[in-house]
Biopython code that builds the backbone (N, CA, C, O; Angstrom):
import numpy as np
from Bio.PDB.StructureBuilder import StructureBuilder

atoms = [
    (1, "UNK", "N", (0.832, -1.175, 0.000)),
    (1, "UNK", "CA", (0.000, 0.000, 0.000)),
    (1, "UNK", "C", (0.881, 1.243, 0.000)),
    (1, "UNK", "O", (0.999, 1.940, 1.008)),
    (2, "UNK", "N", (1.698, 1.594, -1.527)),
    (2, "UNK", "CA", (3.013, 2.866, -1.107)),
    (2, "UNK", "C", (1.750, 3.821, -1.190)),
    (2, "UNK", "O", (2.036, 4.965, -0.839)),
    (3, "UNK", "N", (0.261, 3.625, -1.611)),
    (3, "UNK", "CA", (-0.140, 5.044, -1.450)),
    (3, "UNK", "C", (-0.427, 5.502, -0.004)),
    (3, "UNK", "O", (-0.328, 6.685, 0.322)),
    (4, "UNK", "N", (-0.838, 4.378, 0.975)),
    (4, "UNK", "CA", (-0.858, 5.093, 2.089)),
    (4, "UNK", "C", (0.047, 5.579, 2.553)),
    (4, "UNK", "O", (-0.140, 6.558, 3.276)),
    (5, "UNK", "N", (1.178, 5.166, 2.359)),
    (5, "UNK", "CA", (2.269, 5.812, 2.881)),
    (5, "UNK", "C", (2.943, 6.976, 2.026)),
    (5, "UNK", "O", (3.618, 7.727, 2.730)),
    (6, "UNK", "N", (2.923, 7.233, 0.951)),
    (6, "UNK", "CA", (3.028, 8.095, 0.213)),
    (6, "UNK", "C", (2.368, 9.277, 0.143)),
    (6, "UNK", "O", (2.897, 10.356, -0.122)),
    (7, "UNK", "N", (0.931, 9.046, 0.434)),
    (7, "UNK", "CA", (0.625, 10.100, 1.210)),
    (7, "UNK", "C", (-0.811, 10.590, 0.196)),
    (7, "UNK", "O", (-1.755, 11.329, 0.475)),
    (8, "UNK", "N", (-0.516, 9.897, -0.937)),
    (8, "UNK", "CA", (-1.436, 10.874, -2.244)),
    (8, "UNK", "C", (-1.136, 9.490, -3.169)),
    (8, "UNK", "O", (-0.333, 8.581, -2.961)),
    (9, "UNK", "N", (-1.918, 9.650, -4.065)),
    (9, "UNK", "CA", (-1.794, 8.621, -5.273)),
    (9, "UNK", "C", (-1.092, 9.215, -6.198)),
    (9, "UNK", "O", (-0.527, 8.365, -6.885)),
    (10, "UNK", "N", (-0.801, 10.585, -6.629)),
    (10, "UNK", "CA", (0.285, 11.236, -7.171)),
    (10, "UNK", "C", (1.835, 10.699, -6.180)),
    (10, "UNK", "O", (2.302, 9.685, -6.698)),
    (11, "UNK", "N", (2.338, 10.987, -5.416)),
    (11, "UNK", "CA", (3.443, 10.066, -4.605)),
    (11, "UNK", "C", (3.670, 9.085, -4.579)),
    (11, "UNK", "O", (4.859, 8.786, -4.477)),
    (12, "UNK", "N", (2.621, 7.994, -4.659)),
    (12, "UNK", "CA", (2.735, 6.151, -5.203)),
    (12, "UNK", "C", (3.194, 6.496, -6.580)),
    (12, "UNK", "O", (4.341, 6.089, -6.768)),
    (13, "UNK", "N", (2.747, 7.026, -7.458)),
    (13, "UNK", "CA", (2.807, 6.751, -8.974)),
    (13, "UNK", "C", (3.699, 7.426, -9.248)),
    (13, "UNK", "O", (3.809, 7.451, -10.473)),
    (14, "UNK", "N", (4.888, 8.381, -8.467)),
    (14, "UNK", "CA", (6.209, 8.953, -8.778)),
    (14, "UNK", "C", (6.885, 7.389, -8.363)),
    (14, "UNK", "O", (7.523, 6.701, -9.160)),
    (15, "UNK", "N", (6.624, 7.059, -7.119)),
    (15, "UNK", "CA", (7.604, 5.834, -6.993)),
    (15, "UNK", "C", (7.386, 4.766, -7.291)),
    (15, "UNK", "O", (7.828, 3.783, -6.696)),
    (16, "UNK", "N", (6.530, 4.740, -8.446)),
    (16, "UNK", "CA", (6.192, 3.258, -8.796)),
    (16, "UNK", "C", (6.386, 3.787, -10.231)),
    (16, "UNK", "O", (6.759, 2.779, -10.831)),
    (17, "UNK", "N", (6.361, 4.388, -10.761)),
    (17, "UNK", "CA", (6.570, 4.699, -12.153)),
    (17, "UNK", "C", (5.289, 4.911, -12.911)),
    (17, "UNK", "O", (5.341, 4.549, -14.086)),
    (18, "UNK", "N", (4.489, 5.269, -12.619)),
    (18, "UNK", "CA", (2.776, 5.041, -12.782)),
    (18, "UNK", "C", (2.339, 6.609, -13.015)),
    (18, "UNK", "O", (2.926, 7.662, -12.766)),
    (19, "UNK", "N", (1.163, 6.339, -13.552)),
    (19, "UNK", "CA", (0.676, 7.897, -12.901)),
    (19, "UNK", "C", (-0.472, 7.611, -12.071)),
    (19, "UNK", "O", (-0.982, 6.537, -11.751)),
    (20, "UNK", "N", (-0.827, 9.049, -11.739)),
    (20, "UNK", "CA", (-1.825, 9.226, -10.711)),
    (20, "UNK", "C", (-3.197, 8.186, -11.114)),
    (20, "UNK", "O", (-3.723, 7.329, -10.404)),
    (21, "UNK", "N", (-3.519, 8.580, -12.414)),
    (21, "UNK", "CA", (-4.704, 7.576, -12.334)),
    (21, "UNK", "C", (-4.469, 6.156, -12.380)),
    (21, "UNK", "O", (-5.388, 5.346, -12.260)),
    (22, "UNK", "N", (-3.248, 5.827, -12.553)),
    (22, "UNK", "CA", (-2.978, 4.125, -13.318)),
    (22, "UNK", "C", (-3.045, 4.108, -11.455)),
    (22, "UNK", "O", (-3.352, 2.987, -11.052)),
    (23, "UNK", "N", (-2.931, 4.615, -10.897)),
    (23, "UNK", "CA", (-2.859, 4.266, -9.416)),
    (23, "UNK", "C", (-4.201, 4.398, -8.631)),
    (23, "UNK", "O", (-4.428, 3.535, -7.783)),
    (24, "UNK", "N", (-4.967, 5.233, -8.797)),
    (24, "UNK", "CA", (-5.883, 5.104, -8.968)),
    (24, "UNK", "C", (-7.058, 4.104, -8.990)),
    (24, "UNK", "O", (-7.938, 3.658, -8.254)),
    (25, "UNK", "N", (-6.529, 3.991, -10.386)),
    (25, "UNK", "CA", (-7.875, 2.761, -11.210)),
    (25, "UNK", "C", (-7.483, 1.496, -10.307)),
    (25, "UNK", "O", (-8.349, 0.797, -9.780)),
    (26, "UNK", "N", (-5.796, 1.203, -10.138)),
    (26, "UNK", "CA", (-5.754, 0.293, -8.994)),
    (26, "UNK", "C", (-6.523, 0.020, -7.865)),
    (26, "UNK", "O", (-7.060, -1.059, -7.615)),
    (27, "UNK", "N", (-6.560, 1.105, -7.144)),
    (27, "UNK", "CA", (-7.037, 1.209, -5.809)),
    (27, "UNK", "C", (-8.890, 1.061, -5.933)),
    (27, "UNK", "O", (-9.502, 0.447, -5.059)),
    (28, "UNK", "N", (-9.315, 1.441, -6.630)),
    (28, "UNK", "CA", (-10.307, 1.333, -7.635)),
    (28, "UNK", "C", (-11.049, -0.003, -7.537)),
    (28, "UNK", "O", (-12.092, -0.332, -6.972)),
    (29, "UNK", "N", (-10.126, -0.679, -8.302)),
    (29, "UNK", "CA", (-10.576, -2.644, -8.046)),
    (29, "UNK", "C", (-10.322, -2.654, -7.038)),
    (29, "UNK", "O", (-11.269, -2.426, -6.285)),
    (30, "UNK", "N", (-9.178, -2.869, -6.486)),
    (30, "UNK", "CA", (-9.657, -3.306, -5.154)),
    (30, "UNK", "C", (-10.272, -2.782, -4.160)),
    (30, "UNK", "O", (-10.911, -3.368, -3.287)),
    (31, "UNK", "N", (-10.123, -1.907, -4.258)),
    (31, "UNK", "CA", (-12.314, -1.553, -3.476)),
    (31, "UNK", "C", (-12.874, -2.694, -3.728)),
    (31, "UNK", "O", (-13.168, -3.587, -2.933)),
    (32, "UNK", "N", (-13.016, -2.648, -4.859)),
    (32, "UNK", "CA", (-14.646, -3.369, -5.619)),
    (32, "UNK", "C", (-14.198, -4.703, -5.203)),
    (32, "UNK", "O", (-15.112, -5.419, -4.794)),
    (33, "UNK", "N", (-12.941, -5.256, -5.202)),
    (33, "UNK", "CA", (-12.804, -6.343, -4.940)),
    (33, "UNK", "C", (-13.343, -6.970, -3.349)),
    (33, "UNK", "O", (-14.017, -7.979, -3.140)),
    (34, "UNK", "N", (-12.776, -5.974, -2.344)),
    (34, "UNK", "CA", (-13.099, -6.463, -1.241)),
    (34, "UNK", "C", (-14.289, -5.568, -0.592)),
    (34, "UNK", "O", (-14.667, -5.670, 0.575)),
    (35, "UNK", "N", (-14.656, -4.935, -1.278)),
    (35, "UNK", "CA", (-16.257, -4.530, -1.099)),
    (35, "UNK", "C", (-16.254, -3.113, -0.054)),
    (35, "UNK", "O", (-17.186, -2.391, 0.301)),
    (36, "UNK", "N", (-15.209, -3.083, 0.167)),
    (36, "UNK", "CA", (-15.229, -1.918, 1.145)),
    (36, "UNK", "C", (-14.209, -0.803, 0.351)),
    (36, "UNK", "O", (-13.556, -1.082, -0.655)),
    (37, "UNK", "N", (-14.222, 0.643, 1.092)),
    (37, "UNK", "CA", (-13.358, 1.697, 0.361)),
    (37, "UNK", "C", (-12.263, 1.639, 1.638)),
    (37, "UNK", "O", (-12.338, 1.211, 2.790)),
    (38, "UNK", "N", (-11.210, 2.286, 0.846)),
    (38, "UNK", "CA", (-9.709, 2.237, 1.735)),
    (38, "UNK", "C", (-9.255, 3.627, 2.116)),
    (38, "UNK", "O", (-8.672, 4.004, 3.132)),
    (39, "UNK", "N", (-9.640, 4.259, 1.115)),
    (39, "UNK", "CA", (-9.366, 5.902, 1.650)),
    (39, "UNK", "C", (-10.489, 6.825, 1.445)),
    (39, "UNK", "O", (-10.999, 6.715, 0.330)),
    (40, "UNK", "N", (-10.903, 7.519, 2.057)),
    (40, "UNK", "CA", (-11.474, 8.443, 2.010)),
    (40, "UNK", "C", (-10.355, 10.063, 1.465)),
    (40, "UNK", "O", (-9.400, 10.638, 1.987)),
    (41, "UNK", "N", (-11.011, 10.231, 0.419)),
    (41, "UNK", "CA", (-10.501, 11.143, -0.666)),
    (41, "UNK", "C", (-11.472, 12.740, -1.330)),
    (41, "UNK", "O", (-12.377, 12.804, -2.162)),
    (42, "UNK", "N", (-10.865, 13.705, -0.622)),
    (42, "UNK", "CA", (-11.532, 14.599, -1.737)),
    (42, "UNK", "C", (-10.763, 15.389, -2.236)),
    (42, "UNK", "O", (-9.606, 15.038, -2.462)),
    (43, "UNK", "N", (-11.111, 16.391, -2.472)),
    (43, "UNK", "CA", (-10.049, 17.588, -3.199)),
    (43, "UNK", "C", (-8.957, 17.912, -2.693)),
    (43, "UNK", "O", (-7.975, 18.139, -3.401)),
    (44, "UNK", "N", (-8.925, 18.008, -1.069)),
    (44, "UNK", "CA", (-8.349, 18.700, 0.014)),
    (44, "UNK", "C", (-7.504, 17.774, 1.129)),
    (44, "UNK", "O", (-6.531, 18.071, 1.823)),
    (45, "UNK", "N", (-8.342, 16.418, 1.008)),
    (45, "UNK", "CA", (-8.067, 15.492, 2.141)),
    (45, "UNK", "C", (-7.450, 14.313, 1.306)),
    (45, "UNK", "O", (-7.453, 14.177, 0.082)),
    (46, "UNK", "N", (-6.815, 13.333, 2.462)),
    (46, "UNK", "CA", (-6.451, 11.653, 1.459)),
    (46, "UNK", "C", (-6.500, 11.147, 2.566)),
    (46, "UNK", "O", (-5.925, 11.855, 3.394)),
    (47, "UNK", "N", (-6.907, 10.274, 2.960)),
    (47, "UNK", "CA", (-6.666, 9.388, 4.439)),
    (47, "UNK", "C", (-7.211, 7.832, 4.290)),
    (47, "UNK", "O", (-8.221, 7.498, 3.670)),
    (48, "UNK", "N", (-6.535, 7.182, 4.823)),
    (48, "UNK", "CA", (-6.796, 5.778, 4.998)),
    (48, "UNK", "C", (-8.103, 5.748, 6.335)),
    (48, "UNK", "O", (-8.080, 6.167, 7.493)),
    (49, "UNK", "N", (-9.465, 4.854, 5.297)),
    (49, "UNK", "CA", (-10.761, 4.700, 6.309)),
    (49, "UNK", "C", (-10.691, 3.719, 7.452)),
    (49, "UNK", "O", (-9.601, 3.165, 7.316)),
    (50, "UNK", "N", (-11.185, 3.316, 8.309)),
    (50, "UNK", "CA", (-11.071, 2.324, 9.431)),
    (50, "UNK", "C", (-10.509, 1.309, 8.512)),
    (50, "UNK", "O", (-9.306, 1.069, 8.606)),
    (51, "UNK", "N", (-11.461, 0.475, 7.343)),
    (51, "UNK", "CA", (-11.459, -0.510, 6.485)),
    (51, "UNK", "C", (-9.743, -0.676, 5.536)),
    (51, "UNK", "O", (-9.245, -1.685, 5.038)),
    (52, "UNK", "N", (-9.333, 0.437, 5.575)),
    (52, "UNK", "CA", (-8.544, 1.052, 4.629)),
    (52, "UNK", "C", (-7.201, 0.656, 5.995)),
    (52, "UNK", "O", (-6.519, -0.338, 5.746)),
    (53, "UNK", "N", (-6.853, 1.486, 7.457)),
    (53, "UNK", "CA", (-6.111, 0.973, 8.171)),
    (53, "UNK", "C", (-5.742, -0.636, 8.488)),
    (53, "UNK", "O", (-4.724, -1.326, 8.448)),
    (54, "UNK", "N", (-6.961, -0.807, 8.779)),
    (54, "UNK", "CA", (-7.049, -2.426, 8.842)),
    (54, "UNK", "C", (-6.295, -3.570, 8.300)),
    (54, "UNK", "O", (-5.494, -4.372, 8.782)),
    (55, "UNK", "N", (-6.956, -3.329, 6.826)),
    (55, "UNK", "CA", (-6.469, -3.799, 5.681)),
    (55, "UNK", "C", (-4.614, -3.738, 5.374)),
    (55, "UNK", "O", (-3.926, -4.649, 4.912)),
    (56, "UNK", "N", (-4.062, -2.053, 5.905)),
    (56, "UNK", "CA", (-2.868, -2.023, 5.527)),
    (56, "UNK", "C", (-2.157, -2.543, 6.553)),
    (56, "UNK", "O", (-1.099, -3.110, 6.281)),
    (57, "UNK", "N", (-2.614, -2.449, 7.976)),
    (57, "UNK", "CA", (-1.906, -3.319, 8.978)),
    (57, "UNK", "C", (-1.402, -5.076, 8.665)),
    (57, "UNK", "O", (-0.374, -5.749, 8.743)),
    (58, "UNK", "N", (-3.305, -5.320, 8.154)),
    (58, "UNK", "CA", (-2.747, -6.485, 7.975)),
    (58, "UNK", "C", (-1.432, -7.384, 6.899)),
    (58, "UNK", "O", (-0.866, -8.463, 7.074)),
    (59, "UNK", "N", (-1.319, -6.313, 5.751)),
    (59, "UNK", "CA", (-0.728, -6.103, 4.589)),
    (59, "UNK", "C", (0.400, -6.074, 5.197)),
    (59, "UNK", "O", (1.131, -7.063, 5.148)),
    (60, "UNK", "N", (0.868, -4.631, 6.081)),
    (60, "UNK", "CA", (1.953, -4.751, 6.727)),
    (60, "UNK", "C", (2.923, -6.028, 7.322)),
    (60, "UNK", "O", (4.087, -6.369, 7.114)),
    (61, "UNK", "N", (2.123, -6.401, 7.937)),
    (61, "UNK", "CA", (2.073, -7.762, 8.126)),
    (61, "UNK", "C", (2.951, -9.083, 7.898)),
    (61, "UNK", "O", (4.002, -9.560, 8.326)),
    (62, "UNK", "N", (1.983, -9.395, 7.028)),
    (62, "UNK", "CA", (2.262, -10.253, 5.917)),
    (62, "UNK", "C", (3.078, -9.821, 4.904)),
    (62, "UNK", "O", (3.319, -10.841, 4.258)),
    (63, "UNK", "N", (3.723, -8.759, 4.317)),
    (63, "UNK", "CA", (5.127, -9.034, 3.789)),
    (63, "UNK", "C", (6.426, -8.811, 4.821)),
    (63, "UNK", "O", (7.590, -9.075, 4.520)),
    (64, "UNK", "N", (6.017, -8.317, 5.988)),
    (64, "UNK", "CA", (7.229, -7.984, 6.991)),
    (64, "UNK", "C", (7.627, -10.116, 7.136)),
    (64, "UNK", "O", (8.812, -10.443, 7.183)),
    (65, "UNK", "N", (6.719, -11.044, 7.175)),
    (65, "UNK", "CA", (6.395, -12.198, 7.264)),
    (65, "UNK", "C", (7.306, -12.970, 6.244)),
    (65, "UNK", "O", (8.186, -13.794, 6.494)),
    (66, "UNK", "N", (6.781, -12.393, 4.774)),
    (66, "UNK", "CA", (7.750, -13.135, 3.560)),
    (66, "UNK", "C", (9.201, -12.164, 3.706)),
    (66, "UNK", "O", (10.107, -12.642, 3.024)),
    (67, "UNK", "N", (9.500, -11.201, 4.280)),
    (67, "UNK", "CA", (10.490, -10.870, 3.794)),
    (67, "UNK", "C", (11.307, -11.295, 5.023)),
    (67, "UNK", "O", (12.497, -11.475, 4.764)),
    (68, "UNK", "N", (11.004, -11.467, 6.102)),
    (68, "UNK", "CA", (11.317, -12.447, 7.509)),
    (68, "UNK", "C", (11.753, -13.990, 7.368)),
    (68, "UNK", "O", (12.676, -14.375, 8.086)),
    (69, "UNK", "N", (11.150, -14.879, 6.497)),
    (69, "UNK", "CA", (11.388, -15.912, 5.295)),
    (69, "UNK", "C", (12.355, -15.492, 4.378)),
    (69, "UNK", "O", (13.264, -16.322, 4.419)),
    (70, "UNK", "N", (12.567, -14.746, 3.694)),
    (70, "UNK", "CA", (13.449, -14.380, 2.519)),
    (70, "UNK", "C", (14.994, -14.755, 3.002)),
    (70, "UNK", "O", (15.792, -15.596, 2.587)),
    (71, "UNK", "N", (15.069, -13.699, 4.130)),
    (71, "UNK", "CA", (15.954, -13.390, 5.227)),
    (71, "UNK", "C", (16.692, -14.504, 5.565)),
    (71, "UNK", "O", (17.875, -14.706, 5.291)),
    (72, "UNK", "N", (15.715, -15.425, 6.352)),
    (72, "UNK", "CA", (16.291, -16.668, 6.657)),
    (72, "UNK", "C", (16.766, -17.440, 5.568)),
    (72, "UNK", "O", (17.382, -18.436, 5.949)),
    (73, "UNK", "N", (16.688, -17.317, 4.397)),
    (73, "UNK", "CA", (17.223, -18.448, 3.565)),
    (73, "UNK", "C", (18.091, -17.770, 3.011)),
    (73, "UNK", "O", (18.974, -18.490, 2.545)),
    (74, "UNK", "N", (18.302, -16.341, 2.787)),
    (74, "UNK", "CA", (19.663, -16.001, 2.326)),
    (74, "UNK", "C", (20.853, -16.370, 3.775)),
    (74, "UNK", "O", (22.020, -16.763, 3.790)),
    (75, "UNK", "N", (20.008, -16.063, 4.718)),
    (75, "UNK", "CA", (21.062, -16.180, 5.806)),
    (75, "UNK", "C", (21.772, -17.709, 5.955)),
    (75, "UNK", "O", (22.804, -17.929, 6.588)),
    (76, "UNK", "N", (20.776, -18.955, 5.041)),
    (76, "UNK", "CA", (21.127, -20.183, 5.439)),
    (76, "UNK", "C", (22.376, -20.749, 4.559)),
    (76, "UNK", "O", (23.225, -21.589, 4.859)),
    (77, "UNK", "N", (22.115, -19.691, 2.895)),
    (77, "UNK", "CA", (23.078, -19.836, 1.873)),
    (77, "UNK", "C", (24.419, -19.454, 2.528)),
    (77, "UNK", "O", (25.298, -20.299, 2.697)),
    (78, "UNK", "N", (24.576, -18.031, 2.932)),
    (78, "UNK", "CA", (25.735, -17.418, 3.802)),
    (78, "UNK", "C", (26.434, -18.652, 4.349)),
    (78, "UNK", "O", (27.411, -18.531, 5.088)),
]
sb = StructureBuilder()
sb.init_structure("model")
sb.init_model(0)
sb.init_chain("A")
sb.init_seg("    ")
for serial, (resi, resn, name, xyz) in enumerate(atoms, 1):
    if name == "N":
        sb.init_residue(resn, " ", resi, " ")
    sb.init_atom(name, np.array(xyz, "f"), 0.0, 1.0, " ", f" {name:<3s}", serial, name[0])
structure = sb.get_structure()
């Protein structure tokens, strides 16, 4: 989720190589996918919704998880 942390969907799509809407239309489906909205967005504001925190915690998560795995098996090659 670099847009929550990025701050804006213009800031994901500088560091992802994207633009604002290709980032966007992303965030977009997956709404629709998991049925709920993730940020609450208007002209002025950008913020991650209850549904929207949740979601990135759990996200958080789970790659801190694979990359915790990754870790260990480069460490086993070493």
């Amino acid at each position: 989720m670099i847009a929550a942390e990025a701050g804006s969907f213009s800031a994901a799509g500088e560091q992802l190589h994207l633009t604002r809407a290709a980032v966007s239309n992303a965030v977009a489906r997956l709404e629709k996918r998991l049925g709920v909205r993730l940020f609450q967005r208007t002209t002025r504001s950008f913020a991650l919704t209850e549904d929207g925190q949740l979601f990135y915690e759990h996200c958080s998560r789970a790659l801190a998880e694979i990359d915790s795995v990754v870790a260990s098996f480069a460490s086993r090659r070493d």
